[in-house]
C-alpha positions as a Markdown table, in Angstrom:
| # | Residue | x | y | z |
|---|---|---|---|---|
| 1 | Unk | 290.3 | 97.4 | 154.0 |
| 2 | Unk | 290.8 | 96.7 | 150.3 |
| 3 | Unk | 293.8 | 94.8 | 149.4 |
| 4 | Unk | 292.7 | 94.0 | 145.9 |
| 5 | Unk | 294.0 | 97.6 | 145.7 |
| 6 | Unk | 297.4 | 95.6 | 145.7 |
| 7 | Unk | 296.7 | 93.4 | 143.2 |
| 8 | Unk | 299.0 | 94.0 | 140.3 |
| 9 | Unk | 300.4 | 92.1 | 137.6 |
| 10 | Unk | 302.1 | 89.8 | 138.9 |
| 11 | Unk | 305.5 | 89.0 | 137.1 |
| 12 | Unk | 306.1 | 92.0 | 135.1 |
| 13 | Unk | 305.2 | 94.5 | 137.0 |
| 14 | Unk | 308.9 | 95.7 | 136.7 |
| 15 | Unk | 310.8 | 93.9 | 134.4 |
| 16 | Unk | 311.2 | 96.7 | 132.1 |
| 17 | Unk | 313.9 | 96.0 | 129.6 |
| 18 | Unk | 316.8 | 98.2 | 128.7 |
| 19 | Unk | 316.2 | 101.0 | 125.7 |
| 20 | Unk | 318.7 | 100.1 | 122.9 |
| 21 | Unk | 321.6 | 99.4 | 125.5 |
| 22 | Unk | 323.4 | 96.1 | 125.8 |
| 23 | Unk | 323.4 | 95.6 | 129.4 |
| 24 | Unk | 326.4 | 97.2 | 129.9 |
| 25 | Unk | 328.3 | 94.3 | 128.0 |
| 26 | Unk | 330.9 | 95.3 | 125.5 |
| 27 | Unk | 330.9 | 93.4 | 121.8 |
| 28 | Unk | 333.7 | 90.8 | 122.0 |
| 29 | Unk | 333.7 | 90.2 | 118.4 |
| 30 | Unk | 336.9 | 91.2 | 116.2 |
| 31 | Unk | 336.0 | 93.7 | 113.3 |
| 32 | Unk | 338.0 | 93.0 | 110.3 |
| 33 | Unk | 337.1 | 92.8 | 106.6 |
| 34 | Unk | 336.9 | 89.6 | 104.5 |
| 35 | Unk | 335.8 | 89.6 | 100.9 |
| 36 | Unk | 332.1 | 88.5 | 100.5 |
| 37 | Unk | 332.0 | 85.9 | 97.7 |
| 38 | Unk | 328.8 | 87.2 | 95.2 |
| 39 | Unk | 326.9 | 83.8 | 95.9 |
| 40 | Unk | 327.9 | 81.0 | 97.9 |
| 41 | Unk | 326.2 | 77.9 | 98.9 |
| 42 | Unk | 328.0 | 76.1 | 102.1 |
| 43 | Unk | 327.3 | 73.8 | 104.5 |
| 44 | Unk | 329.8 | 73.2 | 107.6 |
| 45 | Unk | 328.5 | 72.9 | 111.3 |
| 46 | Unk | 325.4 | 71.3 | 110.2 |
| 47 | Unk | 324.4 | 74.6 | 109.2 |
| 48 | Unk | 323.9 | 75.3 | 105.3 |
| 49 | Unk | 324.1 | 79.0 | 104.3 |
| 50 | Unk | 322.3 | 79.9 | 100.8 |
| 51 | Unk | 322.5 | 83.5 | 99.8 |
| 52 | Unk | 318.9 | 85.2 | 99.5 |
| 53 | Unk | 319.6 | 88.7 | 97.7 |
| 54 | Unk | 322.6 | 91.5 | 98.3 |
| 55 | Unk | 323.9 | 90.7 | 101.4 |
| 56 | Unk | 321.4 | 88.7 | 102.8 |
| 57 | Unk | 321.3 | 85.0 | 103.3 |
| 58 | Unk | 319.7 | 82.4 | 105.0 |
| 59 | Unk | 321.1 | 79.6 | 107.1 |
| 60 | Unk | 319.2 | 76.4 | 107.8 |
| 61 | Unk | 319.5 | 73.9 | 110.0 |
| 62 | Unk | 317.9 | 71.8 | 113.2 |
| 63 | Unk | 315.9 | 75.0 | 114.2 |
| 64 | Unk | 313.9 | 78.1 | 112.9 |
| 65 | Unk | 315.3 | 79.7 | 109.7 |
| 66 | Unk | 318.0 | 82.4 | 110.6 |
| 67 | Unk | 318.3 | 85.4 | 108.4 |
| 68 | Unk | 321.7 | 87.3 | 108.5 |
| 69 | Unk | 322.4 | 90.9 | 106.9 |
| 70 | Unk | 326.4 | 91.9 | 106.4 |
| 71 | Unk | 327.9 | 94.9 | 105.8 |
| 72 | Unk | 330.0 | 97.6 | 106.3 |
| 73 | Unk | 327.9 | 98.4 | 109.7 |
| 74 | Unk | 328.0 | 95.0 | 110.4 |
| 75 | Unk | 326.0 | 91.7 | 111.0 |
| 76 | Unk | 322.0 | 91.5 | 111.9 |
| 77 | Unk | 320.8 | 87.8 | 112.9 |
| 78 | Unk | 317.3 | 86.7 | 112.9 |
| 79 | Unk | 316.5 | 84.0 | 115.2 |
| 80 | Unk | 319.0 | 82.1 | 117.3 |
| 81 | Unk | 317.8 | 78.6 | 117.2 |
| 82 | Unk | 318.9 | 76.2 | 119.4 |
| 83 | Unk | 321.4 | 77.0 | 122.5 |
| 84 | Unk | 323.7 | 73.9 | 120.6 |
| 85 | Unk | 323.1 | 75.2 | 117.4 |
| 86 | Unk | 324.2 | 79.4 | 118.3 |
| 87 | Unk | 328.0 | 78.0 | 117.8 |
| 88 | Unk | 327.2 | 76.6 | 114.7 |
| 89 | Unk | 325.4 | 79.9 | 113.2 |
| 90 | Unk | 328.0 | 81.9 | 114.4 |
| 91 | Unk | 330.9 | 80.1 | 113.1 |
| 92 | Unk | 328.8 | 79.6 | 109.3 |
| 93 | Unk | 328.7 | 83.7 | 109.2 |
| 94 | Unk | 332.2 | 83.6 | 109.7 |
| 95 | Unk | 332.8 | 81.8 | 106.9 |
| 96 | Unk | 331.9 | 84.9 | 104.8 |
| 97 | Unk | 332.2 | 88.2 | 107.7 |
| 98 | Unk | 334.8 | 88.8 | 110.9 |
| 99 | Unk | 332.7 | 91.9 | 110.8 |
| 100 | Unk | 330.9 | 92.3 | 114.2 |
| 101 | Unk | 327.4 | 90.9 | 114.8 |
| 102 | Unk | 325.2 | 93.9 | 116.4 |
| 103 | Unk | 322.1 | 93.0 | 116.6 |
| 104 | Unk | 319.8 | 89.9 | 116.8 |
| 105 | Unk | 316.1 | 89.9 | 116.4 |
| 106 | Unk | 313.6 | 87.1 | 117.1 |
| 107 | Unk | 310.7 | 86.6 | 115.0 |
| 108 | Unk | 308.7 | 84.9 | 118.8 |
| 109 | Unk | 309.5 | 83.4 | 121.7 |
| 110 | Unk | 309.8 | 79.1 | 121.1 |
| 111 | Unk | 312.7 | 77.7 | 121.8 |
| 112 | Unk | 313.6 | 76.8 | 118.2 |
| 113 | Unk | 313.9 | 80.6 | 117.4 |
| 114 | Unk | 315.3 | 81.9 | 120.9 |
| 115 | Unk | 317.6 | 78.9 | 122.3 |
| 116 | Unk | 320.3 | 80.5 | 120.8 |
| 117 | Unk | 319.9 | 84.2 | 122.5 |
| 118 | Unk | 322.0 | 83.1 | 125.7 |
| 119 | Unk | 325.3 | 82.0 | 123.3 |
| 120 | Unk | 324.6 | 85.6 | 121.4 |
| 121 | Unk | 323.8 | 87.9 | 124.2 |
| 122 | Unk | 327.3 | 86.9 | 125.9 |
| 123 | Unk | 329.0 | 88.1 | 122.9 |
| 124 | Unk | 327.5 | 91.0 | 123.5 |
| 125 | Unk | 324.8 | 91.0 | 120.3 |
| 126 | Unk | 321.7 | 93.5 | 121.0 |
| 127 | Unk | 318.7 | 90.9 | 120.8 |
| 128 | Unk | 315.2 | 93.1 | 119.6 |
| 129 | Unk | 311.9 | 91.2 | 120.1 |
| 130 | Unk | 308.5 | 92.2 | 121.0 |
| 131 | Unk | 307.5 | 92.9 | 124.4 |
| 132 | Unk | 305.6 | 89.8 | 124.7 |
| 133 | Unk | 308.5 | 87.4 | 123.7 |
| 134 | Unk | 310.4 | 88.9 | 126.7 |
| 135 | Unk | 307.7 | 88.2 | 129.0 |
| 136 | Unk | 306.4 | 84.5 | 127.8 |
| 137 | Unk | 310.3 | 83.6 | 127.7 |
| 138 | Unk | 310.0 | 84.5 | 131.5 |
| 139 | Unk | 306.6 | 82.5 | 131.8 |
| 140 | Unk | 308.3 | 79.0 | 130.1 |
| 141 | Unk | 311.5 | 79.2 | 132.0 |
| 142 | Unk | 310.0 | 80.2 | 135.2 |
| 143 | Unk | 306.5 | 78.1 | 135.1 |
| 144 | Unk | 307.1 | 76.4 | 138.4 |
| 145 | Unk | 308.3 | 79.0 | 140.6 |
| 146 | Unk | 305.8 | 81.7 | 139.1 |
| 147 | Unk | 303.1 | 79.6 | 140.3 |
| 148 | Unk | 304.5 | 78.8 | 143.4 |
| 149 | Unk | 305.0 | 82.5 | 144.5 |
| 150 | Unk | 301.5 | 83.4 | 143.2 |
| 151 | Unk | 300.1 | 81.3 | 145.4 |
| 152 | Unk | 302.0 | 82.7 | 148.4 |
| 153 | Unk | 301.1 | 86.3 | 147.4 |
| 154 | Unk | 297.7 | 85.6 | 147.1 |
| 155 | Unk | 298.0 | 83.4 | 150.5 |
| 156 | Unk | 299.8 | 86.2 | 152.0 |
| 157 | Unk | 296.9 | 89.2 | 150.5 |
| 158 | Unk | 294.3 | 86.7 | 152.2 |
| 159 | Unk | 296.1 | 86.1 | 155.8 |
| 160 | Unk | 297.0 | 90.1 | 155.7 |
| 161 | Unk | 293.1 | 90.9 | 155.5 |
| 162 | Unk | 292.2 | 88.2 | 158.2 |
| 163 | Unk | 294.2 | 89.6 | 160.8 |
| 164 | Unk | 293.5 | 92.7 | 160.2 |
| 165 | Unk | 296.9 | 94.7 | 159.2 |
| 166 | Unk | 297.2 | 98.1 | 158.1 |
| 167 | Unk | 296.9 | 98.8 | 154.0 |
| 168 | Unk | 300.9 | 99.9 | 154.5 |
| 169 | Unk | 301.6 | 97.0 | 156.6 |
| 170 | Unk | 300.0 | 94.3 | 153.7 |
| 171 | Unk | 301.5 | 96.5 | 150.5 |
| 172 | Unk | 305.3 | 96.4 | 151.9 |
| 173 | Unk | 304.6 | 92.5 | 152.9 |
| 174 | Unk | 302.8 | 92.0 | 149.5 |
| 175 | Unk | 305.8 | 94.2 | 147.6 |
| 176 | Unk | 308.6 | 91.8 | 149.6 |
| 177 | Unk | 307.4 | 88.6 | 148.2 |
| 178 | Unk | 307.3 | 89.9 | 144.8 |
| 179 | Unk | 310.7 | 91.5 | 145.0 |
| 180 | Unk | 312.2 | 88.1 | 146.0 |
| 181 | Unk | 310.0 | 86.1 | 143.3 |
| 182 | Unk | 312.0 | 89.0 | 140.5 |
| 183 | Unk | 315.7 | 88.0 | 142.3 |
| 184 | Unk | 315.2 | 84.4 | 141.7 |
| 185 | Unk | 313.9 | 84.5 | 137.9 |
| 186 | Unk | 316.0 | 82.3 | 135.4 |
| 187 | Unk | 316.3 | 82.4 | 132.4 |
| 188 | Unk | 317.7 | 86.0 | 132.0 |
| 189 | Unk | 320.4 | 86.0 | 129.7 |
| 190 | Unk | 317.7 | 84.6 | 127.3 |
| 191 | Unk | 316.0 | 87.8 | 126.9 |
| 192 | Unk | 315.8 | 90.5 | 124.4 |
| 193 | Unk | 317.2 | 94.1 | 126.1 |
| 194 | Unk | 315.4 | 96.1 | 123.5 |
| 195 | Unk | 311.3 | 95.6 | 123.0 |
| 196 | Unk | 308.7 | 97.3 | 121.1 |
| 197 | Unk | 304.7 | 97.0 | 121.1 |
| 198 | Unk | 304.2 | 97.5 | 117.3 |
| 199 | Unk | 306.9 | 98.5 | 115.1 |
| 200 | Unk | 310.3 | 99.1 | 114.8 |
| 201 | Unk | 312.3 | 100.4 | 112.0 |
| 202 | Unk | 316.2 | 101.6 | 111.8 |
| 203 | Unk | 318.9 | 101.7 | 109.3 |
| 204 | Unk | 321.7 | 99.6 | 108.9 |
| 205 | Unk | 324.0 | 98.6 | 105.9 |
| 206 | Unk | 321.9 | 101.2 | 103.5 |
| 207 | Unk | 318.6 | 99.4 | 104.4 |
| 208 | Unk | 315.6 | 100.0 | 105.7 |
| 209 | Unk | 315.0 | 97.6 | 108.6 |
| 210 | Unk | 311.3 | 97.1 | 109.6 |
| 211 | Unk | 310.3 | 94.9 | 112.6 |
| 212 | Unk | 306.1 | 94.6 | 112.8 |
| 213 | Unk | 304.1 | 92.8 | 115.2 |
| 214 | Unk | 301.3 | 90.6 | 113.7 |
| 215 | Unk | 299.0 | 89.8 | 116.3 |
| 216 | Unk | 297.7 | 86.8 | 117.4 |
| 217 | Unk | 298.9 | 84.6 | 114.4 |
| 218 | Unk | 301.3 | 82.1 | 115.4 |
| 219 | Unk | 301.4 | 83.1 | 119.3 |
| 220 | Unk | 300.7 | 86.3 | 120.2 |
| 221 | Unk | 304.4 | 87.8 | 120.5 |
| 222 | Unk | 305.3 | 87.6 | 116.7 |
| 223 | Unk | 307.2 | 90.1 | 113.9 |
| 224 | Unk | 308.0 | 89.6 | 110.6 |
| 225 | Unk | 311.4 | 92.0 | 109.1 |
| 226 | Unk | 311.1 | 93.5 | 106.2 |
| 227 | Unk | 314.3 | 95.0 | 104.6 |
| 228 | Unk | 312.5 | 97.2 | 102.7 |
| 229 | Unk | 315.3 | 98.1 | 99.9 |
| 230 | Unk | 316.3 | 94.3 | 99.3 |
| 231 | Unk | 313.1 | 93.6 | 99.1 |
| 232 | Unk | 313.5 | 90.3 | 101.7 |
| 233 | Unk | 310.6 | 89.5 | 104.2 |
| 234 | Unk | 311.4 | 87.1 | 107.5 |
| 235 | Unk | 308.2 | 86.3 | 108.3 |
| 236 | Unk | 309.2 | 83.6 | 111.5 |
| 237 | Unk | 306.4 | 81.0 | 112.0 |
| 238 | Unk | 303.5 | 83.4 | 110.9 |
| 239 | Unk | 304.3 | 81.8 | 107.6 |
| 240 | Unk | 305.7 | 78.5 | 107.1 |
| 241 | Unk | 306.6 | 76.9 | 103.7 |
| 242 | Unk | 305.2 | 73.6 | 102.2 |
| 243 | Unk | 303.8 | 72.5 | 105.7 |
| 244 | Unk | 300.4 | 73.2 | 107.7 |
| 245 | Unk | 301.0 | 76.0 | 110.0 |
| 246 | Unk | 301.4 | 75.6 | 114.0 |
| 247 | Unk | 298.8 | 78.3 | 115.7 |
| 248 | Unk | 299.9 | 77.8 | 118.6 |
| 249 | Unk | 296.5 | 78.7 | 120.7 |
| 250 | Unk | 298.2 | 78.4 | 124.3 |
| 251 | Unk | 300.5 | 81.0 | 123.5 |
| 252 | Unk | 297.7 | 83.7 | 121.9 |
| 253 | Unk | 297.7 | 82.3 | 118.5 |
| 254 | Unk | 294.8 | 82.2 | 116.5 |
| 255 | Unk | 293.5 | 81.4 | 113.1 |
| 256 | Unk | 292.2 | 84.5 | 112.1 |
| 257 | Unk | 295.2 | 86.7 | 113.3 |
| 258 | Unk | 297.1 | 84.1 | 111.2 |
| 259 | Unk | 295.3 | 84.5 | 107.8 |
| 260 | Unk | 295.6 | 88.6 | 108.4 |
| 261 | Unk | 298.9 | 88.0 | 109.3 |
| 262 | Unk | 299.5 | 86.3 | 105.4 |
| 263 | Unk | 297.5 | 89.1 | 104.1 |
| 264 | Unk | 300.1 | 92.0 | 105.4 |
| 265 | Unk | 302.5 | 89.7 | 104.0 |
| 266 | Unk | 300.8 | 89.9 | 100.3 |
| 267 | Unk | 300.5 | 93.5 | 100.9 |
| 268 | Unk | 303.8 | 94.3 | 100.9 |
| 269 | Unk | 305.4 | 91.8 | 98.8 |
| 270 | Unk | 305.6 | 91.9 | 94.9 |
| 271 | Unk | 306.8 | 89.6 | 92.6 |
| 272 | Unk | 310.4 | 90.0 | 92.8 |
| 273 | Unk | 309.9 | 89.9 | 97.0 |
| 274 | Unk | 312.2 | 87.0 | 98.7 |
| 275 | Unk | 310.1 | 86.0 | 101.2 |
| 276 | Unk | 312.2 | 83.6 | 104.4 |
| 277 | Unk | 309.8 | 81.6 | 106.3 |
| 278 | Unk | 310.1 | 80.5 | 109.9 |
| 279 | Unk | 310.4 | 76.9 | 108.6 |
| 280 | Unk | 311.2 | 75.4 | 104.8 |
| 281 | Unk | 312.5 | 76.7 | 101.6 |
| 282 | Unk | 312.4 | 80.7 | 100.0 |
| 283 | Unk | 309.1 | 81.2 | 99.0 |
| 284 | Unk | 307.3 | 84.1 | 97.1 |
| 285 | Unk | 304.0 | 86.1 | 97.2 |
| 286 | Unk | 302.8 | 83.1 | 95.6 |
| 287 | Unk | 303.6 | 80.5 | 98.0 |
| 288 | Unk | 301.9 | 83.2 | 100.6 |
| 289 | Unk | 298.6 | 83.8 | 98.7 |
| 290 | Unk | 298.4 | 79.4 | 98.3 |
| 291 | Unk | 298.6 | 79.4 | 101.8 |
| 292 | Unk | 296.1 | 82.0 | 102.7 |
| 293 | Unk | 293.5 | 80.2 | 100.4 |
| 294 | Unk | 293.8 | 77.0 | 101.6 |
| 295 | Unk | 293.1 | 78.5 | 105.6 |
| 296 | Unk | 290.2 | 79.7 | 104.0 |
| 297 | Unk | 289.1 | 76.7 | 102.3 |
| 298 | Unk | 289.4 | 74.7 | 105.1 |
| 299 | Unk | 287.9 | 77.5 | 107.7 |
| 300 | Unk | 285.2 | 77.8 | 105.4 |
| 301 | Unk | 284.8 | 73.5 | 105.4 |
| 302 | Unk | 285.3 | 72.9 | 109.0 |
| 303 | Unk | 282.7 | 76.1 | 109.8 |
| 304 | Unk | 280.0 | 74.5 | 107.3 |
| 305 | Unk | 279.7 | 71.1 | 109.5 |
| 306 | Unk | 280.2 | 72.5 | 112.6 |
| 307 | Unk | 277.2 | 74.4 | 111.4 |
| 308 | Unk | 275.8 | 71.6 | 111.0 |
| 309 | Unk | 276.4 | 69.9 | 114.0 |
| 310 | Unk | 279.1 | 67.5 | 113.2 |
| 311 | Unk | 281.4 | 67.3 | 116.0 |
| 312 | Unk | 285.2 | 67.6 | 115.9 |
| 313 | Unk | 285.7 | 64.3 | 116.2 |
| 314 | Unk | 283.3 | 63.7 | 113.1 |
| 315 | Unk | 285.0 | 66.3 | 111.3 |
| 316 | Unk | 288.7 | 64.8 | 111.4 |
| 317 | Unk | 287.5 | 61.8 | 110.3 |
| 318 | Unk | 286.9 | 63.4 | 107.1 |
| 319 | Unk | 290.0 | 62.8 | 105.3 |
| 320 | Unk | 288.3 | 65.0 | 102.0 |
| 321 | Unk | 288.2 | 68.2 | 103.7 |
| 322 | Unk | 292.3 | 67.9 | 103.6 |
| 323 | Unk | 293.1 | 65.5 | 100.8 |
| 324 | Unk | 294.2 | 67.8 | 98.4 |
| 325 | Unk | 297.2 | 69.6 | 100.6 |
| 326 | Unk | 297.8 | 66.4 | 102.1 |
| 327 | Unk | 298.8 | 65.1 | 98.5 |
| 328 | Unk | 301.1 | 67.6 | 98.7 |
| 329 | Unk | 303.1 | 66.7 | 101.8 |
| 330 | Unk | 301.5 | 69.5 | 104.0 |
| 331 | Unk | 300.6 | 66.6 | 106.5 |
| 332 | Unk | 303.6 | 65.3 | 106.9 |
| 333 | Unk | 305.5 | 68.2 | 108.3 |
| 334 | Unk | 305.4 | 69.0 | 112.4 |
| 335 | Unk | 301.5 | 69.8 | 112.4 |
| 336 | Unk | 299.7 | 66.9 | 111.0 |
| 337 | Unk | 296.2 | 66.8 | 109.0 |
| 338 | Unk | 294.3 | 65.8 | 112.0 |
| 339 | Unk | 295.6 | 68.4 | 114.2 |
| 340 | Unk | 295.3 | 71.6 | 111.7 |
| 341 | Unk | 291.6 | 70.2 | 111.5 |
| 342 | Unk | 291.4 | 70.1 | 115.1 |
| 343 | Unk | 292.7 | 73.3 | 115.8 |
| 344 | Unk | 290.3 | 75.0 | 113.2 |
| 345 | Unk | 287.1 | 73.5 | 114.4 |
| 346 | Unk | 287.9 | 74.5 | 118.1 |
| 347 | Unk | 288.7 | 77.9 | 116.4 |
| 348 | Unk | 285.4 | 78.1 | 114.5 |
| 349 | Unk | 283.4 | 76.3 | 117.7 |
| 350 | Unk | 283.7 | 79.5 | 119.7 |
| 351 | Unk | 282.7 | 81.5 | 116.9 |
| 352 | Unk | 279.3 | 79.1 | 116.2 |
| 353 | Unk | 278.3 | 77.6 | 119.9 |
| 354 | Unk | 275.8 | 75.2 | 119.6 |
| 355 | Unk | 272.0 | 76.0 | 121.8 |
């Protein structure tokens, strides 16, 4: 008897998210007009709003960068930050629109970009991410309990074959613990009802909305939105500003689909291109392409001693290699010099094993 037959993915087997429905929720938000100042610079709820370009702006504060489109359709959020701060971001768009918030997209799945979805998704706001945000949201709020009730499927697949039970017998037993493992998830009313595996482009307020995933850059679930007529790119943590980036490496990031990701990003943009990263101030294709080049020095540094068997340790203890960024401020931001240099060498180390 082969029960590995039965082996299947073994949370999302069917967690298949609803196709651009809201859960059967209905939008609690009031519609009603309120003149949009041309440019505005507030701060109230600890949240400070600075208008990007046409009816885009971007509100800062303790989490992510939020992007927020208004118009005559109505509101699209990017990013939710914190669940304390969703109150905050939804009362600061107030400020300027009672127009009703449709949709909200996140740029990946951390908490500092999703904490928020909870707050949003009971007002009845569409959230849009890719299909891997929905599933590693699962994995962080679940951690415990998903290993727990692998361990008794696998237990159960293994005491099934020992004694001897029918293949119908083990798949029902097998397809009970799995159904009661899906009933006791948490974490749902975190998750995006609408994902995508690539791409994703609509219209709303006379723009072109794209959503694309770039993989394997910051974690392995991320999209930048491009509104293609305002000429405004969200980019989420696949580009940071003034800072070393996080590649977050647990999560499926890597270097490599990091520096491509910055690349799409120069593709696109121009000159005139806004560009919102997942953390600082606006930046432009310039800011992108300074970025990109110093990965590249410092992949190209790190990969010449490990090369020449240095060893990581040897490696971070040359301050040179990062001296030049770091006289910027880059390692003073959330990812410090030693642990960019860190992260590249074991990066590079795979790439250049040692005999």
């Amino acid at each position: 008897m082969k029960l590995l037959l039965y082996t299947i993915p073994f949370v999302f087997f069917s967690l298949t998210p609803a196709v651009f429905a809201q859960d059967g929720k209905e939008n609690k938000q009031i519609a009603k007009d309120k003149v949009e100042p041309e440019t505005q610079v507030v701060t109230g709820y600890e949240v400070t709003k600075i208008k990007v370009r046409d009816s885009i702006f971007l509100l800062k504060g303790k989490g992510g960068n939020v992007a927020v489109q208004m118009g005559k359709e109505g509101i699209l959020v990017i990013d939710s930050q914190f669940e304390a701060s969703a109150p905050e971001i939804i009362k600061t768009i107030q400020q300027v629109s009672n127009r009703p918030i449709k949709f909200l997209i996140n740029t990946h799945h951390h908490g500092d970009h999703t904490g928020g979805n909870g707050y949003m998704n009971n007002l009845g706001i569409t959230t849009i991410a890719q299909e891997r945000v929905r599933q590693r949201i699962i994995e962080k709020e679940n951690e415990a309990y998903i290993k727990e009730q692998k361990k008794a499927y696998e237990d159960y697949l293994k005491e099934a074959e020992n004694k001897g039970l029918s293949d119908e017998k083990a798949k029902q037993g097998a397809k009970e613990i799995l159904q009661e493992m899906e009933a006791n998830l948490k974490g749902s009313e975190l998750l995006p009802t609408i994902t995508f595996g690539d791409n994703l482009s609509f219209y709303f307020n006379n723009d072109k909305v794209i959503a694309f995933h770039v993989h394997n850059a910051h974690t392995d679930g991320d999209v930048m939105i491009f509104f293609s007529n305002s000429n405004v790119i969200h980019t989420g943590d696949a580009f940071v500003q003034g800072g070393y980036p996080f590649i977050d490496t647990a999560n499926g990031g890597t270097l490599d689909g990091y520096m491509k990701g910055l690349s799409r990003i120069m593709m696109m943009a121009d000159e005139e291109t806004k560009i919102i990263p997942g953390h600082g101030n606006l930046a432009t294709r310039e800011d992108v392409s300074y970025s990109y080049k110093m990965l590249e020095y410092l992949k190209n540094s790190i990969s010449y001693h490990r090369i020449n068997k240095k060893t990581e340790d040897e490696v971070v203890a040359m301050k040179e290699i990062t001296k030049d960024f770091d006289a910027k401020g880059f390692g003073k931001g959330f990812i410090s010099s030693e642990k960019i240099v860190r992260t590249i060498y074991q990066e590079v180390a795979k790439r250049y094993p040692w005999k």
